[in-house]
N, C-alpha and C positions, 0 to 999 in steps of 0.2 A: 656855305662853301663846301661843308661835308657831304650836302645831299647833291650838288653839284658832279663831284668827286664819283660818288657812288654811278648816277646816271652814266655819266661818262662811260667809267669802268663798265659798266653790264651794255651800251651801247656797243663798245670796241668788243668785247665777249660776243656778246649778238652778232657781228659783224664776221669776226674770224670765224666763226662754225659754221655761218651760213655758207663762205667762200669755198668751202672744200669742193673737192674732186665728184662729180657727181657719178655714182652706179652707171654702168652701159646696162642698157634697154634690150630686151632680148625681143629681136626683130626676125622675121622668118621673110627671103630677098621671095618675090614671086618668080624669079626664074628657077628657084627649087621646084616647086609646086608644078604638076606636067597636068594636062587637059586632062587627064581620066581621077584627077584627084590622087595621083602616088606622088612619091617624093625621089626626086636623085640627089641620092646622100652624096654626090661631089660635090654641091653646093654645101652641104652640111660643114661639112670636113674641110673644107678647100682652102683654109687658113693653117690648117697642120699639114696639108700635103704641102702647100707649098713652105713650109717651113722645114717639112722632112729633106725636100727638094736641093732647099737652099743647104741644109747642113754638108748633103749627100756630095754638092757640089762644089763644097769652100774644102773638104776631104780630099776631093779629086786632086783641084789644086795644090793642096800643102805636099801631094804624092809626088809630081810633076815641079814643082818648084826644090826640089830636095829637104823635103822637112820643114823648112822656115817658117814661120807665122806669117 
């Protein structure tokens, strides 16, 4: 019954570590990459632009709406 017990235990252990959150994959989109072999770093960047974008733009709004959240 005890070695039962134990399996158990180290199967459900096995189980929760395996289930975690897996690393992102550092993937390079082919529409960066231009025919002569250079790179257009807006594809690079183009997840902080538009996050610059969006912050720039929720600012605009809170100006225009009088302050409010």
């Amino acid at each position: 019954m005890k070695i039962l017990c134990v399996i158990l235990s180290a199967v459900t252990a096995i189980g929760f570590s395996g289930c975690k959150e897996k690393p992102e994959v550092n993937k390079v989109d082919l529409e960066q990459i231009n025919p002569d072999d250079s790179n257009d770093y807006r594809y690079i960047f183009r997840e902080e632009i538009q996050k610059d974008k969006d912050r720039e733009n929720k600012s605009r709004k809170r100006e225009f709406s009088g302050g409010l959240p």
